[in-house]
Each structure stands twice: as structure tokens, then as C-alpha cells.
C-alpha positions in Angstrom: -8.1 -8.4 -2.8 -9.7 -10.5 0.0 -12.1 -13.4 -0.9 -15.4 -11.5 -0.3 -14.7 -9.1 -2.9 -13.1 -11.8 -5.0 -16.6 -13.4 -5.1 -18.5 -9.6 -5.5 -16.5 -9.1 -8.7 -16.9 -12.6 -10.1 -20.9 -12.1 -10.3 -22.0 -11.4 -13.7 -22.6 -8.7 -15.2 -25.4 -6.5 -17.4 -28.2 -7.9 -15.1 -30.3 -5.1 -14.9 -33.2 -4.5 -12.3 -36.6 -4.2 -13.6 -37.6 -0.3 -14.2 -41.0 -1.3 -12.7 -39.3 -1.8 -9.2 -39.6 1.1 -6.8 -36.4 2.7 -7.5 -34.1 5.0 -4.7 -31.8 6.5 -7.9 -32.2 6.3 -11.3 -28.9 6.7 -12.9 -28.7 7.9 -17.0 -24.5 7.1 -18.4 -23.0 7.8 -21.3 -19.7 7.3 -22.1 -16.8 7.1 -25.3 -14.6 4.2 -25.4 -12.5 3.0 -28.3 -14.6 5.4 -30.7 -17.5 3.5 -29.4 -20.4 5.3 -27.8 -22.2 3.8 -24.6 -25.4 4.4 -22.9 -27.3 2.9 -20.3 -30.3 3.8 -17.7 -30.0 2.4 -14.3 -33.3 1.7 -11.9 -31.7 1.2 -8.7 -33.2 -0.5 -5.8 -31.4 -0.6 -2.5 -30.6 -4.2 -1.6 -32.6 -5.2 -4.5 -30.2 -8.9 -5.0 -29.1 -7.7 -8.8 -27.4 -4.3 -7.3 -24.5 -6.2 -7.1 -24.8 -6.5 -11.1 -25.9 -3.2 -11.5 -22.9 -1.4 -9.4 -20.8 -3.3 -11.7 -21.9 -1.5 -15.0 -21.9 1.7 -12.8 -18.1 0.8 -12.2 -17.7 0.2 -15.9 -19.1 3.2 -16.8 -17.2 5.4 -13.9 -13.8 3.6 -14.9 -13.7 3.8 -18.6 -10.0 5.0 -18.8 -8.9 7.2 -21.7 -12.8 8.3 -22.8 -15.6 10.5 -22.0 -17.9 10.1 -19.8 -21.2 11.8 -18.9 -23.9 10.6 -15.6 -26.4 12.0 -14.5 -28.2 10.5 -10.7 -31.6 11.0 -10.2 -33.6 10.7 -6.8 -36.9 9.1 -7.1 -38.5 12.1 -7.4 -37.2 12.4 -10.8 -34.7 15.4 -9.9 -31.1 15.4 -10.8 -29.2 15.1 -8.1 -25.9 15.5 -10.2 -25.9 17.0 -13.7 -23.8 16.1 -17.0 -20.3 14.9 -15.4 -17.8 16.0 -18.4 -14.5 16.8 -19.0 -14.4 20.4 -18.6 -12.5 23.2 -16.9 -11.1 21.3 -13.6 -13.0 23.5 -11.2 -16.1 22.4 -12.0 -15.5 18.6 -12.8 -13.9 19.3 -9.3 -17.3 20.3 -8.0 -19.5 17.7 -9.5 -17.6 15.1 -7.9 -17.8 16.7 -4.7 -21.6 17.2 -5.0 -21.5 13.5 -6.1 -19.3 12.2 -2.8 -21.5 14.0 -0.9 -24.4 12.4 -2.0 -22.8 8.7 -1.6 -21.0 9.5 1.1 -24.1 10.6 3.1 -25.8 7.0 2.1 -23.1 5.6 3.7 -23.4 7.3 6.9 -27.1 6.4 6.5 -26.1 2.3 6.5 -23.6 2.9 8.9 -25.7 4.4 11.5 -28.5 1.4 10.8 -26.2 -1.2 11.2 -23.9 -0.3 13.6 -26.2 -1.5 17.4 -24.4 -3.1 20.3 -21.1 -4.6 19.5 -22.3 -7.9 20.5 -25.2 -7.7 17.5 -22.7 -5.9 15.1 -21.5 -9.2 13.0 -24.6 -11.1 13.0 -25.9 -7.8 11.6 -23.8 -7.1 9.0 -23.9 -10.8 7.7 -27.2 -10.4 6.8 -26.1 -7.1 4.4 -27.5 -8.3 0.7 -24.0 -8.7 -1.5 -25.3 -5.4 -3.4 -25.0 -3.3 -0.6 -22.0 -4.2 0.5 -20.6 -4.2 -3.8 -22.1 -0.3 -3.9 -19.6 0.2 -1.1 -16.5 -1.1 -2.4 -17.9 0.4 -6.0 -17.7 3.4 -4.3 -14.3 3.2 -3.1 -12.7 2.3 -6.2 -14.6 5.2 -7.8 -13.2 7.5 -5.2 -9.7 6.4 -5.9 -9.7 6.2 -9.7 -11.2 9.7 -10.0 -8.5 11.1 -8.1 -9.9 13.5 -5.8 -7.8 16.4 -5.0 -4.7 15.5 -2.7 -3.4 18.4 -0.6 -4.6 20.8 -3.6 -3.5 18.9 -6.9 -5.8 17.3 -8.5 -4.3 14.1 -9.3 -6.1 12.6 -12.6 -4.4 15.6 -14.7 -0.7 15.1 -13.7 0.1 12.1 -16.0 -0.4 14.5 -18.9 1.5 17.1 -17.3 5.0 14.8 -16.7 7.8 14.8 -18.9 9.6 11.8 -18.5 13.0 12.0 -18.6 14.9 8.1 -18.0 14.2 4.9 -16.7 15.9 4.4 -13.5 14.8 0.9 -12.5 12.6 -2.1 -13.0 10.8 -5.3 -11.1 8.3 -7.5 -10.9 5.7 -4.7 -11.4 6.7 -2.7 -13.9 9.2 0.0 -14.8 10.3 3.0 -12.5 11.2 6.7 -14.1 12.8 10.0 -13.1 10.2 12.2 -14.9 9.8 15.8 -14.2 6.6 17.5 -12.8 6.3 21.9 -12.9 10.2 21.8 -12.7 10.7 19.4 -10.2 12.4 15.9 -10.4 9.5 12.9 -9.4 9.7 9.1 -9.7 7.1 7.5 -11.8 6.8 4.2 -11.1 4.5 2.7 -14.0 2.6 -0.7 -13.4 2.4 -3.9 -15.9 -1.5 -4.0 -16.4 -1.4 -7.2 -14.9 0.0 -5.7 -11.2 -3.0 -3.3 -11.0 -3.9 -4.7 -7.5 -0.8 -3.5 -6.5 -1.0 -0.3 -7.9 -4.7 -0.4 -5.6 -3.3 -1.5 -2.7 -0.3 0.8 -2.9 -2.0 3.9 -3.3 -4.5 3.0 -1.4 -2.0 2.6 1.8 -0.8 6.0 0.7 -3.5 7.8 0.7 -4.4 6.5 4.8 -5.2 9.6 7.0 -1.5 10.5 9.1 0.5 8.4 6.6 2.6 11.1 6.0 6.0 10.8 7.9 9.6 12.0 6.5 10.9 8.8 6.6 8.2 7.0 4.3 8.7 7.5 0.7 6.5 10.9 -0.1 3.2 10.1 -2.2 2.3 13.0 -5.0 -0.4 11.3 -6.9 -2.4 7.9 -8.2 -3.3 7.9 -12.2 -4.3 6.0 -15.3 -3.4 7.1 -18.4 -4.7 5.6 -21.3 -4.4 5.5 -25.3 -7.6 3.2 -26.4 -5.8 0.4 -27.0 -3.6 0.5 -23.6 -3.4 1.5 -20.5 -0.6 2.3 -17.3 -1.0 2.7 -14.3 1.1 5.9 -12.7 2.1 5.9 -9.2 4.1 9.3 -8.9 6.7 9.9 -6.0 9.0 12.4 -4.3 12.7 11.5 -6.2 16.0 10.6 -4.3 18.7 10.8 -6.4 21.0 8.1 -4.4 18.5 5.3 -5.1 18.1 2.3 -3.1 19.8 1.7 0.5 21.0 -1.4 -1.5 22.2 0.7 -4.5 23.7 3.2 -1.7 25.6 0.7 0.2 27.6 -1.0 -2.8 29.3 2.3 -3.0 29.4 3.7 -0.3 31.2 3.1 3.1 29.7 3.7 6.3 31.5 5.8 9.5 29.7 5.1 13.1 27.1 7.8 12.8 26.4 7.6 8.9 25.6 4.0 10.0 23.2 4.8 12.9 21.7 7.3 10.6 20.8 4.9 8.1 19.5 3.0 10.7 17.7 4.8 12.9 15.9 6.8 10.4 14.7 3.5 8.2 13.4 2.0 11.7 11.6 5.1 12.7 10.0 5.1 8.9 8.8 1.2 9.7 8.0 2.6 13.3 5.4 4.9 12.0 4.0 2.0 9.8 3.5 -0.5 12.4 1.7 1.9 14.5 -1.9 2.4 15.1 -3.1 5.9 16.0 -6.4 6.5 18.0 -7.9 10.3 17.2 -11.3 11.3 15.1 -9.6 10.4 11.9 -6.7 7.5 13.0 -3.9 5.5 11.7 -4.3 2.1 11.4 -1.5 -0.2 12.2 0.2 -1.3 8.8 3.0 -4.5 7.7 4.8 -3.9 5.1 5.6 -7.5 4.1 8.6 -6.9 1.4 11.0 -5.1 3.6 14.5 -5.3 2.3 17.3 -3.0 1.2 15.8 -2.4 -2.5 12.6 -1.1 -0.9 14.2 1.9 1.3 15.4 4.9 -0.6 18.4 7.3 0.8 18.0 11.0 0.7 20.4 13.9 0.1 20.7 14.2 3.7 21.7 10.7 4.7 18.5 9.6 6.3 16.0 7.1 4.7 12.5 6.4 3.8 10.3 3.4 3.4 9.0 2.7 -0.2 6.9 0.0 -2.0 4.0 -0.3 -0.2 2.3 -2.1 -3.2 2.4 -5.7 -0.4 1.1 -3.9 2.8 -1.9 -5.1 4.9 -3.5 -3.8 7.7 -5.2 -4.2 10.8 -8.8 -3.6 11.1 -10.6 -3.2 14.4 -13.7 -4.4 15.0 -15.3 -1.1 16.0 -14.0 0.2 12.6 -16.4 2.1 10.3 -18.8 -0.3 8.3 -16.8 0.4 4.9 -13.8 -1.0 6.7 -15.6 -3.7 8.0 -16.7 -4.9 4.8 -13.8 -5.1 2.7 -12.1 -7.6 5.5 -13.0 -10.9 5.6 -11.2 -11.6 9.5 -12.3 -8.2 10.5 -8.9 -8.2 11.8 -6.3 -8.0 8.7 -6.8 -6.7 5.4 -4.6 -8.5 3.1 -5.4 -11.1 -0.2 -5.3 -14.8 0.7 -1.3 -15.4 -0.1 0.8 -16.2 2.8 4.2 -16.0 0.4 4.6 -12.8 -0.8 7.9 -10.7 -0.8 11.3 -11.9 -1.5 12.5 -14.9 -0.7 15.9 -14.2 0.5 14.5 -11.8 3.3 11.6 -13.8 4.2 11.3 -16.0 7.9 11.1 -19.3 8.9 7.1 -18.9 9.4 6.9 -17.5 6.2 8.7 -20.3 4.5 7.8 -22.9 6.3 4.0 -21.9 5.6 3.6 -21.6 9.6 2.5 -18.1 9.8 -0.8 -17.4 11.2 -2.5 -15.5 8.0 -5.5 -14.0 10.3 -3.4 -12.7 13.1 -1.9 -9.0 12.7 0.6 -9.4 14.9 2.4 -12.1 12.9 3.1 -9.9 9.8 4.6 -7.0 12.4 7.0 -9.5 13.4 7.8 -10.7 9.9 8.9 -7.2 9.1 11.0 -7.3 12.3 12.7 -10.0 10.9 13.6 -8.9 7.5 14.8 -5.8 9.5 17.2 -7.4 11.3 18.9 -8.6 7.7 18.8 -5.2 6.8 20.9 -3.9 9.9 23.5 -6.4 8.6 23.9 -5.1 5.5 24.2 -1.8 7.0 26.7 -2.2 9.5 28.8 -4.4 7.3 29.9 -1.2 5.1 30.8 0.5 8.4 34.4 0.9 9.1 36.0 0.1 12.0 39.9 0.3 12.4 40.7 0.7 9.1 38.9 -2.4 7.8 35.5 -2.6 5.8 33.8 -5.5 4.2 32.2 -5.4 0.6 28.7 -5.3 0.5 26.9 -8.3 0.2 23.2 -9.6 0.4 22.7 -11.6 3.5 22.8 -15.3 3.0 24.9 -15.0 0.2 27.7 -17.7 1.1 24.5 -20.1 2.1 22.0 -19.2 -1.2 22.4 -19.0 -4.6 21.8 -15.7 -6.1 18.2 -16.1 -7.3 17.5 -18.7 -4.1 14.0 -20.6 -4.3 12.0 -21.4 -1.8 13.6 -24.9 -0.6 17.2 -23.3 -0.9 15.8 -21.0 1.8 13.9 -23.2 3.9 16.6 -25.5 3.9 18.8 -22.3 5.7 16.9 -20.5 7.6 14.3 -23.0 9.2 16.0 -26.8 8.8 19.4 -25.4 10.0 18.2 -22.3 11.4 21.2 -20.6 9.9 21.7 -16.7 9.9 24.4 -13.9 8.4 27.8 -14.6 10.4 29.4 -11.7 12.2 32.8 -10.2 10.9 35.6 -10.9 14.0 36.0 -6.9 13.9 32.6 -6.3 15.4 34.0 -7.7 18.7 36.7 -4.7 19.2 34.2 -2.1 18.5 31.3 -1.6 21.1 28.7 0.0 18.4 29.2 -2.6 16.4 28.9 -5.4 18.8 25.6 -3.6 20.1 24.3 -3.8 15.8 25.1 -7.4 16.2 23.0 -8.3 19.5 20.1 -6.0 17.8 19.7 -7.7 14.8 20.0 -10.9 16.4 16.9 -10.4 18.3 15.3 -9.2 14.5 15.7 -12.4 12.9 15.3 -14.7 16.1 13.4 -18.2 15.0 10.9 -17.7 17.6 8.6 -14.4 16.1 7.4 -13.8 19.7 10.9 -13.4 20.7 11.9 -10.4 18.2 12.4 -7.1 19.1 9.6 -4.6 18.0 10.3 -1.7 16.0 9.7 1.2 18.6 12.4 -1.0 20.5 14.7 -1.1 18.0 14.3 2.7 17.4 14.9 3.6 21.4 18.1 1.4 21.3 19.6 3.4 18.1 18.5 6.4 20.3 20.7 5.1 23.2 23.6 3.9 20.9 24.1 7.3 19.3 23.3 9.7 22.5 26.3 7.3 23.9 29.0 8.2 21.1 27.4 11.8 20.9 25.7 11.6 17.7 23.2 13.7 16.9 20.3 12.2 14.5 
């Protein structure tokens, strides 16, 4: 969560504006928590100073997992504008919060369109945005995303009731991940601690970004909460691979020439997609991963693999980005909270660990992934056999590190001694391999403006397998 909204959350709460004020939208809540029953009437002037308050018991209201809810908006005329918002028979909660995204949705266009004159004037103009405007905004954006508008036809907030879960097939620093089934099919659930819920955000938030879909990114199904009273978990449901983890897959499993380029070329064209931006009406924007590493790329039935764990991702924000984008970025350049070390250790680079890395420049996080990359192509290629002979998979750095290295074990490698993965003597007999080596030596080099992008690495596979007639 950048600073900005950091400092939007932290005002306090209850502070409610005056009913006397000439009010834009009244808005009447009620809502059912813990057996307890909630109401409140809302007078709402735009850019009154308190709107910040006021959005904030909105918010409370809007996200009061595992109860009822009712809300009614009023215009100042006095009509409703949205009528009682119930649980009910899914079509026509679906249609009230249409008619009610329509309605904020079209004030956004409205303050978008205002403040949006020469590029020049743009920033001085939206600095002088009241911090209750620019709260509604984000209010609205989390109460898009934790109603759980329809996603390519399912309407997400009912599928945690509907999935049986079947086993626990992994766990980390964020919580557990199941194999749960969903209308007959087999899904991954991966269920957040309460206390990772910005990750749970930001990953499905990064899932749910127009033209994220790409068969080698892990396939998003749905976002939800699912709540008891007295707890909460947050849902994060996924297409399931039965062979697990890259890293998982290449303990044991051993590699031939084009299983190995498969593996490779299809996780680079997966980060390919990521890292790059797409200009149309409704555009990509360029995305870092920041955690790359062989526990965060899944391998499918057909040998090819997909990125996963998106819960660290930032990403680059344009200046001539919509105003909602402008607003939740404090450099109007990178979204991303204020933590330069992030990910895992053992796959992080020297700018990373040396604190070096330039926080408010894109660019810099594109080439940390590069980096990490290049570990992974070791890993890879060292399960590929070649005359007979195969090495046993290892994680890189694992004659130079402990097994649960800390930051100054890593430091002391990678940036002090600049140190990388040595080379088994067999890569120099076979020309594939050799080329892996030279690739994922440009990866990791010290120097960030020196590694290789992705798109390059991706053409290079390309070459390497049209060369030993493989077909990808």
C-alpha cells in the first residue's frame, strides 16, 4: 500500500459531516455483524475535508464480511438512486451493483474530465485534490474488488461456499494452499493468514488487470472472503497443476534437450507477458514480479509452465494514466509499498541486497526479475542430461549459503565477492548447454543495465530450439 493511502487510512474515523451542509448524496446503511445490528445516515459533501472520514464508515459498512448488509444512495433531490442492497437471488444483487458502479463510476469520469487539462498543469492540479476525494476513489476500488463483480460470467463472492476442499498441498509465508474442487473440477485455493491481506489485494488485484490473461501465467478463477463472525480467510482460487512447483518438478524429474527448452522458454514467455506494457483503449501495464524463483512457477500436464504468486508485483504507472491510477501512486511512476527487500533472499541481486536499488525507477525491478531468472535457468539446465550424466537438483548458491541464508550470508556472496552458480564441466561438450550457460550469465550479471531483457531471452530459446529442430 503506498504511503499516500497509508496516511488516507490512518485518519480517524466516525467524523461525520454536518446534515446542515448542502449535501451531493445522502447515504442510509444498515448492516448485521457479529449478531449486532448497524445503522448510520451519511450527508455527503463533495470535498467537504471530513469525506475522508466519512468514506471510511461507508467502507466499513460496504466491507462487513460474513453479515448483511442493506444501503440505500440518495441524490440531493431526496430520490434513491439505489434501493435496499440485500442478499437476494444473485441476479438482482448482480443488478444493484451494477446500477451502483454506474453511478460512481460516472462521478469518476466527472473528476477525471475536470482535472485532467494540459499535461504541464496536470500534477499541480491534482495536488490540490482534498484527501476526501481522492479516499472516495480508492474506497471505491476496494469496494469494487471485495464485492466481487462478475469475472468472465461467475460471480465470484458465491464460490467460497460452493468449494469442497479436498487436501492441503502447500504452505508459506502467507498462508496455506489447497486442491479443493469447484462444479467438478480440481482448483487451488490458496487461503491468506489475516495478517497477509495486502497481499491477497495486491494479488488479485494484478489478476484482475485488463489482457492479463496469457497461458503461461497461472490462470485466475476468483477473489473472496469468507467469513464465520468470529474469523475471516481470504480465498484466492486458481486453475490446479497437478505436478506442482518447477522446483517440486525438477527434484524428480530429469530433463532431455527439448523438455529443458520447454520449461524454459515457456516460463520466459509467461514473465515476457508480465514485463510488457500494451498501448490499446483498455491496455496492459508493464508489471515486476519481484519473487521470481522456481517455487513460484507451476508445470502443467503438458510440460510448459506458468507464472504464479503475484501477491509482490508492482507496476508502472504513466503519467497520462487515468486519474484513479494517478492517485493511488505516490511517483506516478511505480506502484509498489515503500519496501525495497521483499522476496527471497537466496534469489535476490546485489542492488537488492546491498539496498542500491532505485525504489522509484521501473526499470530497476524489470531487471531484478531478469536476474532471479537467470538462477532459475540453472536450475533447469542442471537436471538436463547430456551424455549420460545428470546432476541432482540443487538450489543455486547452495555450496556458498546455508539453507535458510540471511541477508549478510547473501551479500557477502553475491555483492562482496560477486560470486554466482558454477557451471558443471559437461556443459562445455554440449552446444545447448553451453548456450544456457552464456544466457543466464547475462541474467544475473552485477551490473543490472547489463542483463538481458526478457523478450531477449525468449528470442534466444526461439533460436536455440529452431537450431536442434524443436518444436515449442
Amino acid at each position: 500500500m503506498s504511503v499516500l493511502m497509508e496516511r488516507l487510512m490512518g485518519r480517524s474515523r466516525g467524523a461525520l459531516v454536518s446534515g446542515s451542509l448542502p449535501a451531493d448524496l445522502v447515504v442510509k446503511g444498515r448492516w448485521r455483524l457479529g449478531g449486532v445490528m448497524y445503522a448510520q445516515t451519511l450527508s455527503i459533501r463533495w470535498f467537504d475535508q471530513d469525506i475522508a472520514c466519512i468514506c471510511m464508515d461507508i467502507v466499513n459498512c460496504l466491507l462487513a464480511g460474513g453479515g448483511s448488509m442493506q444501503l440505500k444512495v440518495y441524490g440531493t433531490v431526496g430520490k434513491p438512486l439505489v434501493h435496499n442492497f440485500v442478499d437476494g437471488p444473485i441476479h438482482h444483487k448482480a443488478l444493484l451493483i451494477s446500477v451502483t458502479v454506474c453511478s460512481l463510476l460516472l462521478v469518476l469520469i466527472i473528476l477525471f474530465c475536470y482535472f485532467r487539462p494540459t499535461d504541464v498543469l496536470m500534477k499541480s492540479r491534482l495536488e490540490n485534490i482534498p484527501h476526501g476525494a481522492i479516499f472516495l476513489l480508492f474506497s471505491v476500488r476496494i469496494a469494487l474488488l471485495h464485492f466481487g463483480l462478475a469475472f468472465e460470467g461467475k460471480v465470484q463472492r458465491t464460490i467460497a461456499k460452493q468449494i469442497q476442499m479436498v487436501k492441503q498441498i502447500g504452505k508459506g509465508r502467507y498462508g496455506e494452499v489447497w486442491m479443493g474442487k469447484w462444479r467438478g473440477e480440481k482448483v487451488a485455493v490458496k487461503v491468506f493468514f489475516t495478517t497477509e491481506e495486502a497481499s491477497w489485494f495486491r494479488e488479485t488485484e494484478i489478476y484482475q488487470t485488463v489482457l492479463m490473461r496469457h497461458e503461461n501465467i497461472l490462470g485466475f478463477i476468483a477473489a473472496d472472503i469468507k467469513g464465520t463472525g468470529s474469523w475471516t480467510q481470504l480465498y484466492l482460487i486458481t486453475d490446479y497443476h497437478e505436478n506442482g512447483s518447477l522446483y517440486d518438478y525438477l527434484k524428480s524429474t530429469t530433463l532431455d534437450t527439448k523438455s529443458m527448452l520447454k520449461l524454459a522458454y515457456s516460463s520466459v514467455s509467461g514473465l515476457c507477458h508480465l514485463h510488457t506494457e500494451i498501448f490499446s483503449t483498455q491496455g496492459k501495464p508493464a508489471i515486476a514480479h519481484r519473487d521470481l524463483k522456481s517455487k513460484n512457477i507451476l508445470v502443467k500436464k503438458n510440460g510448459t509452465c506458468c507464472i504464479a504468486d503475484l501477491g509482490l508485483a508492482v507496476k508502472f504507472i504513466r503519467d497520462d494514466s487515468t486519474l484513479l491510477y494517478f492517485l493511488l501512486s505516490d511517483t506516478n511512476e511505480v506502484d509498489i509499498p515503500p519496501n525495497t527487500r521483499v522476496g527471497t533472499k537466496r534469489y535476490m541481486p546485489p542492488e537488492v541486497l546491498d539496498e542500491s536499488l532505485n525504489r522509484n525507477h521501473f526499470q530497476s525491478y524489470i531487471m531484478a526479475d531478469m536476474y532471479s531468472f537467470g538462477l532459475i535457468l540453472w536450475e533447469v539446465a542442471r537436471r538436463c542430461v547430456s551424455g549420460g550424466i545428470v546432476e541432482e537438483y540443487q538450489l543455486p548458491y547452495h555450496d556458498l549459503v546455508p539453507s535458510d541464508p540471511s541477508y549478510e550470508d547473501m551479500r557477502e556472496v553475491v555483492c562482496i565477492k560477486k560470486l554466482r552458480p558454477s557451471f558443471p564441466n559437461r556443459w562445455t561438450s554440449d552446444e545447448c548447454l553451453r548456450q544456457m550457460g552464456k544466457l543466464m550469465t547475462e541474467c544475473w550479471a552485477h551490473n543490472p543495465a547489463s542483463r538481458l531483457t526478457a523478450l531477449r531471452v525468449k528470442k534466444t530459446l526461439a533460436k536455440m530450439s529452431e537450431s536442434q529442430d524443436i518444436k515449442l
